[in-house]
C-alpha positions in Angstrom: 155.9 70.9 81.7 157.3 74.8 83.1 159.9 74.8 85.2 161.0 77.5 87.7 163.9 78.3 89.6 164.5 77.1 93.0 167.1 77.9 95.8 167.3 74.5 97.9 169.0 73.8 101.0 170.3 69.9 99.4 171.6 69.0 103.0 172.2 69.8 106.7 175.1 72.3 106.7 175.0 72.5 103.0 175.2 75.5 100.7 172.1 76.4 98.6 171.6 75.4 95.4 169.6 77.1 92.5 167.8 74.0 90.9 165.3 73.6 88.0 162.0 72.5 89.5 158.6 71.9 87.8 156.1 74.3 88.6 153.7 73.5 90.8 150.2 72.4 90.9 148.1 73.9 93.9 145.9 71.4 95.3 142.3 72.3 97.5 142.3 75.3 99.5 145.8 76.1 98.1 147.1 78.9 95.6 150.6 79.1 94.0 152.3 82.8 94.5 154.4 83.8 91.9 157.3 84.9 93.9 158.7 88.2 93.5 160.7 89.1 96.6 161.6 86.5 99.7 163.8 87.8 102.4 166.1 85.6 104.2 165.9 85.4 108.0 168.2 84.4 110.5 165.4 81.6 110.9 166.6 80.2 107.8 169.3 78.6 109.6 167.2 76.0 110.8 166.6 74.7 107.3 170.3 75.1 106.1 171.9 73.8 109.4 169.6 70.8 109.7 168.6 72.1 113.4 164.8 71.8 112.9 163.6 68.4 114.6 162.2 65.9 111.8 163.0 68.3 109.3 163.3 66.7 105.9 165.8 67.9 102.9 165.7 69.1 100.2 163.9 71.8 101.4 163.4 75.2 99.8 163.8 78.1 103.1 161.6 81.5 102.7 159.1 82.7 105.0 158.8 86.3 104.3 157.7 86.3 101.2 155.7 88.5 98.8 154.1 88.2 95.3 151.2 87.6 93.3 148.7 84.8 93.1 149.0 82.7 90.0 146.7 79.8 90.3 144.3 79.3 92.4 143.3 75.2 93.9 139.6 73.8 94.5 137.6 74.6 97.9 139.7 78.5 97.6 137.5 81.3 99.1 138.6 85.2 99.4 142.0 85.1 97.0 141.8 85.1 93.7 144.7 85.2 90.6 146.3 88.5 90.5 145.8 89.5 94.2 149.2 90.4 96.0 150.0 88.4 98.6 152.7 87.7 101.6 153.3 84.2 103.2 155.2 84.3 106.6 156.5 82.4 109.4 153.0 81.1 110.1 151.6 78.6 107.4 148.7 77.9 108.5 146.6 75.9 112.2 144.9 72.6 112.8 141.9 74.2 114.1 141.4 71.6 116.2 143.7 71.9 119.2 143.0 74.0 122.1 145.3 77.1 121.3 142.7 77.3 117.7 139.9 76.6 119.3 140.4 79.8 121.8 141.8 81.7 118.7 145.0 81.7 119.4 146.2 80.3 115.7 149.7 80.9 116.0 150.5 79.1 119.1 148.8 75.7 116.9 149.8 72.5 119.0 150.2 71.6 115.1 151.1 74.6 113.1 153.2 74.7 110.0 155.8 77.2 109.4 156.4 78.4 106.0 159.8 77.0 104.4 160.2 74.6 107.2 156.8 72.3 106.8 156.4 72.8 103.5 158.5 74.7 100.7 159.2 78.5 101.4 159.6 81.7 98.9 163.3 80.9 97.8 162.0 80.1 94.6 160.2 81.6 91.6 156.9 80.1 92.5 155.4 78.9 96.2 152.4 77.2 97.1 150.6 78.3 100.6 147.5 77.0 102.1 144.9 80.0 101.8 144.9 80.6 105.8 148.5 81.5 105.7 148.0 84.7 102.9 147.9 88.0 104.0 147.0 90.6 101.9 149.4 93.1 100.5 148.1 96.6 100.6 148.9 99.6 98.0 151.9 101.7 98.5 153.8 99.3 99.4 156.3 97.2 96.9 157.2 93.7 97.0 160.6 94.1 98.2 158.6 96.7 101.1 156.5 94.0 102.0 158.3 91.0 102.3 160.4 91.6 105.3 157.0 92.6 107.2 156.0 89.2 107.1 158.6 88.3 109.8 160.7 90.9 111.4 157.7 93.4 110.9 155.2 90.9 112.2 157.3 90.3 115.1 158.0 93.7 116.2 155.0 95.4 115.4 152.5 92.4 116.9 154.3 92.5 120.1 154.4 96.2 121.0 150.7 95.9 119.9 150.0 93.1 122.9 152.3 94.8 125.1 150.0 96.4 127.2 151.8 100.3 126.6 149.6 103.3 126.0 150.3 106.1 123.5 152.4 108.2 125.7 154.2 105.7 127.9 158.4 105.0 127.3 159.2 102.7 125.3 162.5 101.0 124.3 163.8 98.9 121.9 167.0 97.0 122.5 168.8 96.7 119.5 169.3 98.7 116.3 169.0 95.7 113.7 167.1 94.1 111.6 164.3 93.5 114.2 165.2 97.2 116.3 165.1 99.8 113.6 161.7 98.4 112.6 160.8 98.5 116.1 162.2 102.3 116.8 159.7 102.9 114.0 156.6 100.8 115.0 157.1 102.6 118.5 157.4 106.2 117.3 154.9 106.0 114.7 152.5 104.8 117.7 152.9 107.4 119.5 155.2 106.0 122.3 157.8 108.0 123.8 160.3 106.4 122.1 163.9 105.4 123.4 166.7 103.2 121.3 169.2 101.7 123.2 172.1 100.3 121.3 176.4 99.9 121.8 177.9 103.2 120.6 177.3 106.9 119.7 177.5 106.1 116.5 174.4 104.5 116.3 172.5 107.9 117.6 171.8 109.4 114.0 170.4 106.3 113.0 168.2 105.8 115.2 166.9 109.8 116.0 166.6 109.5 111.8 164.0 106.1 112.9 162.2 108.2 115.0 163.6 107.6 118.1 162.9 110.4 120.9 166.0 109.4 122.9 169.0 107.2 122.9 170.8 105.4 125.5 174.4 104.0 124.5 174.8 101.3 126.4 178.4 101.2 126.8 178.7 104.5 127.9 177.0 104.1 130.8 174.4 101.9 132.8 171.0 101.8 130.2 168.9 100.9 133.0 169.6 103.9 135.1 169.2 105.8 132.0 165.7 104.5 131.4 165.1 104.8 135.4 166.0 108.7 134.8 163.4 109.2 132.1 160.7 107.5 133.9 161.3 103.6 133.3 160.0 101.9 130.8 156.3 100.6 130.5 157.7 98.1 127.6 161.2 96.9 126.6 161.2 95.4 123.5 164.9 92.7 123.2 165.8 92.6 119.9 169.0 91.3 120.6 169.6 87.6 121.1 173.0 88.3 123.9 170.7 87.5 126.9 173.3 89.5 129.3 172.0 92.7 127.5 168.6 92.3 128.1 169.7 91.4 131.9 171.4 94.9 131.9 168.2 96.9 131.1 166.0 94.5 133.4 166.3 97.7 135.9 165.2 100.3 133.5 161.5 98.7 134.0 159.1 101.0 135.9 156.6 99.1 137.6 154.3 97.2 136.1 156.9 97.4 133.4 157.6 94.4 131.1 160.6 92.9 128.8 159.6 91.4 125.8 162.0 89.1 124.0 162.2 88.6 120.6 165.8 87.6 120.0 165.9 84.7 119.9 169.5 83.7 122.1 170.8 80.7 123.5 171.9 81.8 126.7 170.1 81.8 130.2 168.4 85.0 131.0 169.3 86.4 134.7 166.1 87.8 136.1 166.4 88.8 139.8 163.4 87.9 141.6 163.3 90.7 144.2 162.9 92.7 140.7 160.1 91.2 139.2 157.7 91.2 142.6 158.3 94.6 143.9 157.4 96.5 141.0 155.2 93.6 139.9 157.3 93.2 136.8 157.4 91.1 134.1 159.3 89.0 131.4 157.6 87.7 128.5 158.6 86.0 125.0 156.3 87.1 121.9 156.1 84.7 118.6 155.2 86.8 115.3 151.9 86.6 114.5 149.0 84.6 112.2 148.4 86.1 108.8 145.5 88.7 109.8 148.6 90.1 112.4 150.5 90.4 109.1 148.2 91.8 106.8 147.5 94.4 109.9 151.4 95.1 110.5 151.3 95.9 106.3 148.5 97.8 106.5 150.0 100.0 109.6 153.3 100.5 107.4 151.8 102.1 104.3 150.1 104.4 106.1 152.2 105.4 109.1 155.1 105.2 106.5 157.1 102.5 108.4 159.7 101.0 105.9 162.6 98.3 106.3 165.9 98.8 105.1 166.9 96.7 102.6 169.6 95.4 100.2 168.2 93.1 97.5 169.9 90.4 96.1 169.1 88.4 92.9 167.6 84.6 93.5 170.9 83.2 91.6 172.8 84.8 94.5 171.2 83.3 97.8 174.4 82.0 99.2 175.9 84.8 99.3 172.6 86.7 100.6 172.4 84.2 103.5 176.5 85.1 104.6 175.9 88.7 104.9 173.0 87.9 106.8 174.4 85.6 108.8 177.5 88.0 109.4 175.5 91.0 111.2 176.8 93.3 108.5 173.6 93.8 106.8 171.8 97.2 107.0 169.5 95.8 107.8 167.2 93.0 105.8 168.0 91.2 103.1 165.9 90.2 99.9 165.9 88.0 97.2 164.2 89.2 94.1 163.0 86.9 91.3 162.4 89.4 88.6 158.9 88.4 88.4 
């Protein structure tokens, strides 16, 4: 029988380990990917800390994840061996619940979640349930694609659903691995773009992203800077320090809105006064099913959007996950398989 390669989390809190595993069979409406990049997402921690309720170990982490179909299960319609594929966060609905039945697939009462339900992309070979597949379009690489399935998704779904018209300010809090995909999402739109980050240092960076203007935010207050370009019509938090998206909160123009993405721990402080008399808004945003995906790909190659990566072989995915982990990644990282 083949085997593969397969980076496991073994345990709660415990490192990964790269195991020999049979290769898997896909059963009906599934299809096995042969992996060839995954990136690693802060996400992951949930699987290597233990901190996902009813989670079950060993489990295999991975949810942005790119390759090629390799077999194809029974009952499969519209993917067939040798299409290139990603799998993300979302793994598929019920189609039952209330949520599917009004479309809404990724807010499934009983969704799965790629690497967390079932085994992720950590690995040479996946399986995914054919709902969860999004197509992977020319002109843009495996190692391109991958991180789109998750940071990409997230970023560019949002600012889709944000309610912002070409033209109107936006800014994206946060120059990481969720803001400089952002800056370029919102440029490449046609927003008026402005990057708000801690330090001048970060200004190059993010005029080279596209960004129209930057605000360091410890040089002064960022929400009067916004309030002296206009306000903002969208605020996209890509940070997860909830007191810096309370500091920009003011840098809404009315009928403005803050859209969190990071996902932080601590209490946001929203002053109602704030919110009523410029009818303002504060909204969370999920990433997005696998059409939003294959759209947010799509939207890359041609607009020329592109994450920054650094790749790391599978054999390495412990030491991927720490510099990660660490904030001192520029600003994804990969695993590649070879493949």
């Amino acid at each position: 029988m083949p085997t593969m390669r397969a980076a496991q989390v073994g345990r709660a809190k415990g490192p990964y380990e790269i195991v020999e595993r049979s290769v898997p069979e896909p059963g009906p409406g599934e299809v096995r990917i042969r992996v060839q990049a995954s990136g690693i997402c802060h996400s992951d921690m949930l699987v290597k800390d233990g901190l996902w309720p009813g989670l079950a170990h060993p489990r295999v982490p991975g949810h942005e994840v790119a390759g090629i179909v390799d077999a194809v299960g029974s009952a499969v319609l519209g993917f067939a061996k040798g299409d290139r594929v990603g799998v993300g966060w979302y793994g598929g609905h019920c189609g039952r619940c209330d949520s599917c039945r009004r479309g809404k697939f990724v807010l499934c009462h009983a969704g799965r979640i790629t690497g967390i339900s079932f085994d992720g992309g950590h690995a040479d070979y996946m399986l995914a349930p054919t709902d969860a597949l999004a197509r992977i379009p020319d002109g843009l690489t495996a190692a391109d694609a991958a991180p789109l399935m998750c940071a990409g998704v997230t970023t560019f779904n949002s600012l889709r659903n944000a309610g912002a018209r070409p033209g109107d300010l936006v800014a994206v809090l946060g120059i990481g691995g969720l803001g400089h995909l952002g800056v370029q999402f919102s440029a490449k739109s046609g927003f008026k773009t402005v990057a708000i980050a801690r330090g001048k240092d970060k200004e190059k960076l993010a005029r080279d992203l596209g960004a129209h203007h930057y605000v360091d935010s410890e040089a002064g207050d960022p929400a009067a800077a916004l309030q002296k370009l206009g306000g903002a019509r969208v605020i996209l938090a890509t940070v997860t320090h909830s007191p810096a998206m309370t500091a920009v909160l003011g840098g809404l123009a009315p009928d403005g809105k803050l859209v969190v993405l990071g996902a932080g721990h601590d209490a946001l402080q929203v002053p109602p006064v704030l919110l009523i008399g410029g009818r303002r808004s504060v909204a969370g945003w999920p990433s997005g099913s696998s059409i939003d995906s294959e759209d947010t790909m799509a939207f890359s190659a041609r607009a020329g959007v592109r994450s920054m990566n650094e790749l790391f072989p599978l054999e390495k995915a412990e030491e991927a996950y720490d510099l990660m982990m660490s904030g001192k990644a520029r600003f994804r990282v990969i695993l590649t398989t070879g493949a």
